[in-house]
Backbone as JSON, one array per atom type, in Angstrom:
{
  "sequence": "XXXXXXXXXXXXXXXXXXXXXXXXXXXXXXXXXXXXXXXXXXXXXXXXXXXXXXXXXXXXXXXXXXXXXXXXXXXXXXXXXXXXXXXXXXXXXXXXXXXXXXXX",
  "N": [[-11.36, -8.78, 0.91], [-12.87, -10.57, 3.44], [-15.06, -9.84, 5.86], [-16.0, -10.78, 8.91], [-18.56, -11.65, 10.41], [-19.58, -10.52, 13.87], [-20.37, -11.71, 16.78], [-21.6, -11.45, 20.19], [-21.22, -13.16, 23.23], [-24.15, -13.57, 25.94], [-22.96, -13.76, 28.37], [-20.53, -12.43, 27.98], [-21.19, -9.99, 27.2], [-22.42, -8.84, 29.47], [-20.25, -9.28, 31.46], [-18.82, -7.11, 30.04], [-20.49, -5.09, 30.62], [-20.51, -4.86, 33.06], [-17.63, -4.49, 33.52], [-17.24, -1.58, 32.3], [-18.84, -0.6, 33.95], [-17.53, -1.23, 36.87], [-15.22, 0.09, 36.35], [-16.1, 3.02, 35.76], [-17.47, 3.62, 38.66], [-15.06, 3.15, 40.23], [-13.24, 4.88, 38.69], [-14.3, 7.17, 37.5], [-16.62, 8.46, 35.01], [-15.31, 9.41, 32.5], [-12.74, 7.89, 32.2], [-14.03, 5.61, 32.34], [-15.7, 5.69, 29.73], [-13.07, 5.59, 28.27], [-12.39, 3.26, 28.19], [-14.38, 1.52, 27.62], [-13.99, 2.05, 24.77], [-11.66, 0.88, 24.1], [-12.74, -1.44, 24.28], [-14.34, -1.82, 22.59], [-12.78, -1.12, 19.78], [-11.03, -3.45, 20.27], [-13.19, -5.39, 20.12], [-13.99, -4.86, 17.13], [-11.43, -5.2, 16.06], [-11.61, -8.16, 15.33], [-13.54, -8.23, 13.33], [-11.83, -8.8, 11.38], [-11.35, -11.14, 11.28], [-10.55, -14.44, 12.83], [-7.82, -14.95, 13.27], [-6.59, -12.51, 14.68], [-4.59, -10.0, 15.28], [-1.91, -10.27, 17.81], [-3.24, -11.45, 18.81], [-4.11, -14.56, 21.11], [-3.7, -18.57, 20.89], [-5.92, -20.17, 23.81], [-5.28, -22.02, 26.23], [-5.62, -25.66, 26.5], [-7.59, -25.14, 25.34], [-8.51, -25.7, 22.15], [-10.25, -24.52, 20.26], [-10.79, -22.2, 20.93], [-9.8, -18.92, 21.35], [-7.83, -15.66, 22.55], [-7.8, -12.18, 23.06], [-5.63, -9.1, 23.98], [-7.25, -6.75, 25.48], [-5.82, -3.46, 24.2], [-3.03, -1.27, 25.16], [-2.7, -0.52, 28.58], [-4.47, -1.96, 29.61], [-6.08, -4.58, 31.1], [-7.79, -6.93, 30.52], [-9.18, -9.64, 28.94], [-10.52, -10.31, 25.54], [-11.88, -13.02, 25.02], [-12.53, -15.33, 22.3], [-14.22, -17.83, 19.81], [-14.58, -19.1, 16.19], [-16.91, -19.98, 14.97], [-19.33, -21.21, 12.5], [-18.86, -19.82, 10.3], [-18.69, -17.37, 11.7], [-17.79, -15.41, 14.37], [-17.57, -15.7, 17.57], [-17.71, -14.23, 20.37], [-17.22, -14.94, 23.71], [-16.12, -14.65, 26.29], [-15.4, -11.44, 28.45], [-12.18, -11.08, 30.37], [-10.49, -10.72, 33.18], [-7.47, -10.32, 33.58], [-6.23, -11.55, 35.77], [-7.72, -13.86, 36.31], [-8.44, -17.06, 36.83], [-8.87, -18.51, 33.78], [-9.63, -20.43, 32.17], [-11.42, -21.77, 34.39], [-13.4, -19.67, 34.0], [-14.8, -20.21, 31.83], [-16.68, -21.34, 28.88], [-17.65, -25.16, 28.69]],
  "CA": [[-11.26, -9.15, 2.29], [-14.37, -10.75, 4.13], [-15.58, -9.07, 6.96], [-16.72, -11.84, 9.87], [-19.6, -11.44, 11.71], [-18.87, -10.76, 15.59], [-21.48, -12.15, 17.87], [-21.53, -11.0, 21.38], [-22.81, -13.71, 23.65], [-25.11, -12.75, 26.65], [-21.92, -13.6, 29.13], [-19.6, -11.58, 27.13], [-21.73, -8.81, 26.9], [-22.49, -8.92, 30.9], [-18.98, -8.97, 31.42], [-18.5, -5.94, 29.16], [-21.32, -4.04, 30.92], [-19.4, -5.16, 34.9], [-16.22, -3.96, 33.63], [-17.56, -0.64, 32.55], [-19.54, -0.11, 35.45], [-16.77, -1.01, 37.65], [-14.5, 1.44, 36.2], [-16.82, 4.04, 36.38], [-17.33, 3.81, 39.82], [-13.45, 3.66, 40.71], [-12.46, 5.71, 38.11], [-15.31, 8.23, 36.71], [-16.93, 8.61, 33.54], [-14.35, 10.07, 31.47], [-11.92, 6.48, 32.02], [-14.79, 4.19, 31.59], [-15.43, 6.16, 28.24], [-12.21, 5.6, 27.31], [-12.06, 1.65, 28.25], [-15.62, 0.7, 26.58], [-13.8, 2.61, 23.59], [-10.65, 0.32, 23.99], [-13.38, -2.67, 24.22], [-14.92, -1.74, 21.3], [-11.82, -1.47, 19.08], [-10.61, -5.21, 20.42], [-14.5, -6.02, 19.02], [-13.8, -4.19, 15.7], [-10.39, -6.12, 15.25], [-12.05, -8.78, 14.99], [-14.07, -8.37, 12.06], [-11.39, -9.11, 9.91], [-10.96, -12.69, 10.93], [-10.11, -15.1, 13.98], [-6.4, -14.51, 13.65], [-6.73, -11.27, 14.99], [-2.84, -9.76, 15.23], [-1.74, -9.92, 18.68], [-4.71, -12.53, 19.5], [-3.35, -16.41, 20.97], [-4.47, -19.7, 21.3], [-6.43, -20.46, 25.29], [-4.34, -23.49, 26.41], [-5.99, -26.35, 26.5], [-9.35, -25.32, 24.47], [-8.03, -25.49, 20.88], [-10.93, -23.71, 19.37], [-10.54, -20.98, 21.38], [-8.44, -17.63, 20.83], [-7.77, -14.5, 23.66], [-7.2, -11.1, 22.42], [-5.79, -8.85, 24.82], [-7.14, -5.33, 24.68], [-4.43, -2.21, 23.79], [-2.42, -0.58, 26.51], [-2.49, -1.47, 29.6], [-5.68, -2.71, 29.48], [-6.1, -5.91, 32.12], [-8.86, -7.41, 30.44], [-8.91, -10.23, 27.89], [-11.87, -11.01, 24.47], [-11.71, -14.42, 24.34], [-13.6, -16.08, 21.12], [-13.7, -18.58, 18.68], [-14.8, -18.83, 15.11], [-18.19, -20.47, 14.55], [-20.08, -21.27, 11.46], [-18.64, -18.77, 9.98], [-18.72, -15.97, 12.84], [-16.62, -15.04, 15.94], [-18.21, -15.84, 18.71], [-17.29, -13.15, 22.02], [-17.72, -15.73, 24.9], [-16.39, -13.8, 27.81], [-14.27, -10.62, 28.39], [-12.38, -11.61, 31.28], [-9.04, -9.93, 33.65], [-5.99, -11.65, 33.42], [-5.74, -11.99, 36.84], [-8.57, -14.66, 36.34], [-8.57, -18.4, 36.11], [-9.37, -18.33, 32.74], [-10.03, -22.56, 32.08], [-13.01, -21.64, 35.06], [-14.42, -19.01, 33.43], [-14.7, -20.28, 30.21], [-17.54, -22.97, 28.6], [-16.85, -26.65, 27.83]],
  "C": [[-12.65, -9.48, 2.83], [-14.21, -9.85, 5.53], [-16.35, -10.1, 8.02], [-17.76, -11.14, 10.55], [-19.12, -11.81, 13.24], [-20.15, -10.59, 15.99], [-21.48, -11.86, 19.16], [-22.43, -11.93, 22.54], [-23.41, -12.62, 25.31], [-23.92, -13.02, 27.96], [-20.65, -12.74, 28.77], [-19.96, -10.37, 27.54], [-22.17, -8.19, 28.81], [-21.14, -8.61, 31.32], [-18.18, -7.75, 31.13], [-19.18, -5.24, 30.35], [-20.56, -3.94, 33.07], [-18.33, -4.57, 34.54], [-16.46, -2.27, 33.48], [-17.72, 0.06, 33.48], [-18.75, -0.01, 36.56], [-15.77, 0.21, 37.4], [-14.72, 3.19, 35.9], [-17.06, 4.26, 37.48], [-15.68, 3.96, 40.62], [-13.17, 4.67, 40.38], [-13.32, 7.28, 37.55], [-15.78, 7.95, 35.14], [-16.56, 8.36, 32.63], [-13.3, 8.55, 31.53], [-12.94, 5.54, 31.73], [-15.31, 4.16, 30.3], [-14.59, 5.82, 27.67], [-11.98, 4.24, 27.92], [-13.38, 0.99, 27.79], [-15.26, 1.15, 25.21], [-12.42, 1.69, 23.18], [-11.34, -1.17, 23.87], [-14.01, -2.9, 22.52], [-14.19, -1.99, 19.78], [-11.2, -3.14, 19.36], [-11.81, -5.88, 19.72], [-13.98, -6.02, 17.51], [-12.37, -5.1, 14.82], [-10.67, -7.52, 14.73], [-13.09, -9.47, 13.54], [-13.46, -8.86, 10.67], [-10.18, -10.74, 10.51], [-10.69, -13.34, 12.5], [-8.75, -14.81, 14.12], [-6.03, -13.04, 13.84], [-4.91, -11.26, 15.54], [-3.09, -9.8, 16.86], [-2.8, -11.05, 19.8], [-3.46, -14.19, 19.82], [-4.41, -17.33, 21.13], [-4.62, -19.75, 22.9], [-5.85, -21.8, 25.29], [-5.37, -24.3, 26.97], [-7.47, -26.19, 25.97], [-8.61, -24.69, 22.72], [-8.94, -24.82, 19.7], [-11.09, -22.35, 20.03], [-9.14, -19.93, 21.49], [-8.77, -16.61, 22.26], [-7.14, -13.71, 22.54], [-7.03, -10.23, 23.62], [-6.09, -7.12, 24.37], [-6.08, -4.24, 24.63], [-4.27, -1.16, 25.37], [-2.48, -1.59, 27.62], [-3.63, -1.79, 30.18], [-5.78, -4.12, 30.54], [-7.03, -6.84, 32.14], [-8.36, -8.12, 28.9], [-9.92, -10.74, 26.66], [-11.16, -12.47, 24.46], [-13.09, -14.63, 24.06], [-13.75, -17.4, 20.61], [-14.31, -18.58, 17.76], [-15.87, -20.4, 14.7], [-19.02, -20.29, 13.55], [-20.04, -20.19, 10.98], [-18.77, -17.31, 10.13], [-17.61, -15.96, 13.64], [-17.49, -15.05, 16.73], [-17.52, -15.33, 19.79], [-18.02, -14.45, 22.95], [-17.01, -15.0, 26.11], [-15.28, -12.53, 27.41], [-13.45, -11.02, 30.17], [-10.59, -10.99, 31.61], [-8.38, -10.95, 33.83], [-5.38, -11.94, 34.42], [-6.77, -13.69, 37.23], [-8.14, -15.78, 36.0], [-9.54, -18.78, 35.01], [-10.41, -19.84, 32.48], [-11.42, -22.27, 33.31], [-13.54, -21.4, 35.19], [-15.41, -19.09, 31.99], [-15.79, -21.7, 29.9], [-16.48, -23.88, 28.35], [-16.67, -26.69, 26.41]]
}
């Protein structure tokens, strides 16, 4: 089995560090512990390929995939699979207009 390299870009990773932070301040500590630990595992699935189970195609950007993270999670990894990596381009809530968060 290969093992992909997962890249994290610098909007991704911003994204990551806002969602945290927000749910530490709503929620405390102890929940934003356990949702950078639910971020981390959606990372980790990734390692073993772009067709990550449970992952779809972003409508209308055909090189791009969404994974949504586990439970009831309200936040979405969308990637795609670059020169032989995964590229993390944003994490982003699914209440979001995705297509206007997302590069060209």
């Amino acid at each position: 089995m290969t093992v992909w390299n997962v890249v994290v870009s610098a909007a991704a990773q911003s994204d990551i560090d806002q969602a945290i932070a927000w749910t530490a301040d709503r929620f405390g500590a102890a929940q934003a512990a356990r949702y950078e630990a639910l971020i981390v595992a959606g990372l980790s699935t990734l390692n073993d390929g772009p067709m990550a189970p449970r992952s779809r195609p972003v409508s209308g950007r055909s090189t791009m995939r969404r994974l949504p993270l586990r439970g009831r999670a309200p936040h979405y990894i969308v990637y795609r699979a670059q020169e032989g990596r995964i590229v993390v381009l944003r994490l982003l809530h699914d209440a979001m207009d995705m297509q206007r968060h997302l590069p060209a």
